[in-house]
C-alpha positions in Angstrom: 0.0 0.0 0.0 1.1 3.3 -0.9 0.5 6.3 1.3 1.3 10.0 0.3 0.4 12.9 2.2 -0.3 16.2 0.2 -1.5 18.2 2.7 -1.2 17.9 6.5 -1.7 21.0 8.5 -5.9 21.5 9.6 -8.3 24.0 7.7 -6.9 27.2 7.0 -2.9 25.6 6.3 0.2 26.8 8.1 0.7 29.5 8.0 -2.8 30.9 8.5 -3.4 33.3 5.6 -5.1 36.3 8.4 -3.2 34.5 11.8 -0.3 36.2 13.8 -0.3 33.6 16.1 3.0 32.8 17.3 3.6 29.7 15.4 2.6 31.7 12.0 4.4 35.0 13.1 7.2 32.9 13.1 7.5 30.6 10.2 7.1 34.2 8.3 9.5 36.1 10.1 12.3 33.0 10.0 12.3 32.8 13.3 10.6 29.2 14.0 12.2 26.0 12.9 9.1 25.0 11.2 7.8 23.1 7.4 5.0 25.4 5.8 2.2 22.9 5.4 -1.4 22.5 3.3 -4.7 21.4 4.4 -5.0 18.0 4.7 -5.5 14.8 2.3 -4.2 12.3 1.8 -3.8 9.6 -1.5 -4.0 6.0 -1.9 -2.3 3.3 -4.1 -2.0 -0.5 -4.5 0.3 -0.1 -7.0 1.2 3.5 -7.4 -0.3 4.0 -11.0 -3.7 4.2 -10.0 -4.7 6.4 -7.0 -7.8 6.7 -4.4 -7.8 11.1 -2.6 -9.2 10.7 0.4 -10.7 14.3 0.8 -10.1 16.9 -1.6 -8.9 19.7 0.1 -8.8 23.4 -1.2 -5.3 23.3 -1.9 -5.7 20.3 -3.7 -4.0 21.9 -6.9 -0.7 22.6 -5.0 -0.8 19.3 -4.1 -1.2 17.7 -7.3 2.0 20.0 -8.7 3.9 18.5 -5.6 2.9 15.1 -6.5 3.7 14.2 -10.0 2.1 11.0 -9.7 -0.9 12.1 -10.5 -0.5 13.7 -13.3 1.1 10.9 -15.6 0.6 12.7 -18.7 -0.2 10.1 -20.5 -2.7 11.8 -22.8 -3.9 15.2 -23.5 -6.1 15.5 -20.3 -4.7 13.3 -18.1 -4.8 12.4 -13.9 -3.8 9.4 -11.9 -7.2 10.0 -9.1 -9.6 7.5 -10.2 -12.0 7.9 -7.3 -12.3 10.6 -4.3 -13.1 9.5 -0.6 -14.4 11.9 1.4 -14.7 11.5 5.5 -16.9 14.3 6.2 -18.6 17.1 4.2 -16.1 20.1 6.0 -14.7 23.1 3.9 -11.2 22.1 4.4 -12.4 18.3 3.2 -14.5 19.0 0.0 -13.9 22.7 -1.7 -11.2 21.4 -3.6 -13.6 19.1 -5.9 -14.5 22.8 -7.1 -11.1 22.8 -8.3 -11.4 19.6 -9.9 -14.5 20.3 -11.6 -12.7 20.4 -15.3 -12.3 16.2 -14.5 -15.7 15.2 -14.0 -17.3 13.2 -14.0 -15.6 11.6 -10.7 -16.5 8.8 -9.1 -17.1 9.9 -5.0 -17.2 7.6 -2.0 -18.9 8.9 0.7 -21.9 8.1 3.1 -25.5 9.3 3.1 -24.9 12.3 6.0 -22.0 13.8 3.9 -23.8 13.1 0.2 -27.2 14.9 2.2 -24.0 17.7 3.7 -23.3 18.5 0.2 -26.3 18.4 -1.4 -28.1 20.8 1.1 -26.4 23.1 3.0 -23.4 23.2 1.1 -24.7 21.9 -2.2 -21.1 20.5 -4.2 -23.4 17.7 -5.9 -26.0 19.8 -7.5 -23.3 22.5 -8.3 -21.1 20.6 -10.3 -23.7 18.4 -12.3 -23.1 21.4 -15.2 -19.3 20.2 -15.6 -19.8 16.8 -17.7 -22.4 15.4 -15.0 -20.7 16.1 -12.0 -20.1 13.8 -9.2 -21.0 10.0 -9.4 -21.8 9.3 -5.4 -20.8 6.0 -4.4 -22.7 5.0 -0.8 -20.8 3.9 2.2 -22.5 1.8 4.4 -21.4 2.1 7.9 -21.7 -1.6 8.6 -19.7 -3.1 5.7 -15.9 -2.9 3.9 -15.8 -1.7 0.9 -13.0 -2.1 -2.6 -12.9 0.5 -5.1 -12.3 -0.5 -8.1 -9.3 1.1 -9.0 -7.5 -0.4 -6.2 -9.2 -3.7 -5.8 -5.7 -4.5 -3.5 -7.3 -2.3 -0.8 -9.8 -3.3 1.3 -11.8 -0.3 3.3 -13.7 -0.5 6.3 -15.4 2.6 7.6 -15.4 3.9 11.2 -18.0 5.9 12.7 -16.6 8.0 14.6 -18.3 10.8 17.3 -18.2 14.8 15.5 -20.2 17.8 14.7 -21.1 18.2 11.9 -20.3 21.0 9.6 -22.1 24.9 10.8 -24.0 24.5 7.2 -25.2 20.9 8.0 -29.0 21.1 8.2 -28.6 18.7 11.1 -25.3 20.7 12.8 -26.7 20.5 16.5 -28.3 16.9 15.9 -25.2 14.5 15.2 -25.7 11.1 12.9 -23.7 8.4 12.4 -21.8 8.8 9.0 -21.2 12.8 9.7 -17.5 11.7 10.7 -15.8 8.2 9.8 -12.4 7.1 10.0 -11.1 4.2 7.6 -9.4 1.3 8.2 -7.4 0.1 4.9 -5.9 -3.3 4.2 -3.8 -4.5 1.6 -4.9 -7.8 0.9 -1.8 -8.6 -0.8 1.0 -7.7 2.0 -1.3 -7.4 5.3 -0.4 -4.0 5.6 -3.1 -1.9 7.9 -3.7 1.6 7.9 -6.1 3.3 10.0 -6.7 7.0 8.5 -8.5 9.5 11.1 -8.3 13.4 10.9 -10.7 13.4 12.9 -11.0 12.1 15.7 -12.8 13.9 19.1 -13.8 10.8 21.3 -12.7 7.3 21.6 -14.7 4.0 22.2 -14.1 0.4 23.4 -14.9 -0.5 19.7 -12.9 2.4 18.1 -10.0 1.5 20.2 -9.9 -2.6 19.3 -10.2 -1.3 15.6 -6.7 1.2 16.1 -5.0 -1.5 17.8 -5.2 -3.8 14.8 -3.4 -1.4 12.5 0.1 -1.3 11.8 0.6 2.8 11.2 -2.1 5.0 13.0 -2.3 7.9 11.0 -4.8 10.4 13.7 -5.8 13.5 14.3 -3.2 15.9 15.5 -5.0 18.8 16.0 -4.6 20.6 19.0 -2.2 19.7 21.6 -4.3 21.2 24.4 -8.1 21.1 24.6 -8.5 25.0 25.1 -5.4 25.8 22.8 -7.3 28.5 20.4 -8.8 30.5 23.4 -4.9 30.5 25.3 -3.8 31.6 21.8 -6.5 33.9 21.8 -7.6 33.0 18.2 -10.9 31.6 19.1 -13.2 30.7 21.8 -14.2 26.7 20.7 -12.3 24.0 22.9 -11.4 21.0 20.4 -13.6 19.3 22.0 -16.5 21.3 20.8 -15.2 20.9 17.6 -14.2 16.7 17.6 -11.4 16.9 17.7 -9.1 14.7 20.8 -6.4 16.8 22.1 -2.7 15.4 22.3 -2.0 16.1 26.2 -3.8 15.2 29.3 -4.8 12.0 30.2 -7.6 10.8 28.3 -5.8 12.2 25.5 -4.1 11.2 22.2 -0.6 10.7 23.4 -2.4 8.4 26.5 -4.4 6.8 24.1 -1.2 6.0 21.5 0.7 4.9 24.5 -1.1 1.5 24.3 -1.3 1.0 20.3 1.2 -1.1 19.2 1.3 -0.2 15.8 4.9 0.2 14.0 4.2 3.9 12.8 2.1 6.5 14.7 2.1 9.8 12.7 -0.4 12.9 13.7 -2.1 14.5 10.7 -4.5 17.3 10.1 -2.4 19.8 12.6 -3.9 23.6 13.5 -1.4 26.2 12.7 -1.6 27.3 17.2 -0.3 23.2 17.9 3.1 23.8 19.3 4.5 20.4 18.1 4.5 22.5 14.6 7.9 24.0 16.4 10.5 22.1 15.5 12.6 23.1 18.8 9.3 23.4 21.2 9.0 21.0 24.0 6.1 19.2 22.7 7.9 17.9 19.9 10.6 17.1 21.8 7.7 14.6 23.9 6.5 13.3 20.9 9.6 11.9 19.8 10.2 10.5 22.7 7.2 8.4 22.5 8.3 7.7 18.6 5.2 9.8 17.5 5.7 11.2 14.2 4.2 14.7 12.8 3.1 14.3 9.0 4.6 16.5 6.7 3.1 17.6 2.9 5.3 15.0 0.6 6.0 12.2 3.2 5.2 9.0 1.9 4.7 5.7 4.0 4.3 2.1 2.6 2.7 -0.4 4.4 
């Protein structure tokens, strides 16, 4: 299984385009030993020809230009994405299939929450039905794996997982199952186990047996503290309020990684406040001691 990450920081990037925190003060200024990063997504590969995004974020066209792969340029219009996951219907998840309206009709994995998500309040589907018929949704039912064609090496098995959904979503203060899932991704040729979660805000009996079958976690690295944005004083939401499982304290992330025993355990979808964006910052420091990576745009893992 092949594993690239295009963009890892959360929505907004890193540096935040209107932020003066003191993370994005400094990556400007030079000051802070630090990797610029996009909004996260991730792609897929049993073979690395063929290609599976998981979430199509809006920087999704830097990403591409980062990541020849998928553009093989093997005819006149060309790209190596043969289907799009999506995990939830969030900005920072599904404004870049705007960008990649000139490709449809694409072939979209999602389940019925986010399909309703972006045919409602935020209405992608009905949108891009004038570019060549738009998106082809693809259910995914909670209760069952799943193989897209494309990749019929990788077996996926969603996760519900406990989150808000989006401030459009016409059920925001009434959560569903299917608003948030994690996968877990098997290559049924070389056992390899993946289990992909950017977010992630609580953790069950059942969502912890599923994590501790997978050989790389790659998990929500959000926020290292629970009240980060309002000690930043960038916001007043804790992470919890907005699912999302802090990395200190100790119910969480770090505590909960402590008893995986996966081989790799690498945060993703990082908020430009996180401290463990600092190269030189404590929290980093902690993380490696616990042999916790931080994703980076352009790392690439094989499983």
């Amino acid at each position: 299984m092949f594993i690239q990450i295009l963009g890892s920081a959360a929505g907004g990037g890193f540096p935040q385009w209107n932020c003066n925190c003191r993370n994005c003060r400094g990556i400007r200024a030079g000051t802070l030993k630090a990797q610029p990063r996009t909004q996260s997504s991730i792609a897929l590969s049993d073979d690395g020809v063929n290609w599976i995004l998981c979430n199509a974020s809006p920087d999704i066209r830097t990403q591409l230009e980062n990541f020849p792969a998928l553009q093989p340029a093997r005819y006149l219009r060309d790209t190596a994405i043969d289907a799009i996951v999506l995990m939830d219907s969030q900005i920072d998840h599904t404004t870049g299939l705007l960008t990649l309206r000139e490709g449809c009709p694409h072939d979209v994995w999602c389940t019925a929450m986010v399909q309703e998500d972006l045919s409602t309040g935020f209405p992608l589907f009905r949108m891009l039905e004038h570019w060549n018929g738009g998106l082809r949704w693809n259910p995914i039912a909670l209760d069952q794996a799943f193989v897209v064609p494309c990749c019929p090496g990788l077996r996926l098995t969603p996760v519900p997982l406990r989150s808000a959904a989006p401030p459009y979503s016409p059920h925001r203060h009434d959560p569903h199952p299917g608003d948030n899932i994690g996968l877990l991704i098997e290559d049924t040729r070389t056992g390899g186990t993946l289990f992909y979660a950017p977010g992630l805000g609580q953790v069950t009996p059942a969502l912890r047996e599923t994590m501790r079958r997978a050989d790389c976690l790659l998990v929500d690295g959000t926020l290292w503290r629970d009240d980060e944005m309002r000690v930043c004083e960038v916001g007043d939401k804790l992470g919890s309020e907005m699912g999302h499982l802090a990395q200190s304290g100790p119910d969480g992330m770090l505590a909960l990684l402590a008893g995986m025993p996966a081989r790799r355990k690498v945060l993703i979808h990082i908020n430009n406040t996180n401290p463990i964006l600092d190269e030189e910052s404590p929290e980093r420091a902690e993380l490696d001691a616990r042999g916790i990576e931080v994703a980076f745009d352009g790392m690439s893992l094989r499983l």
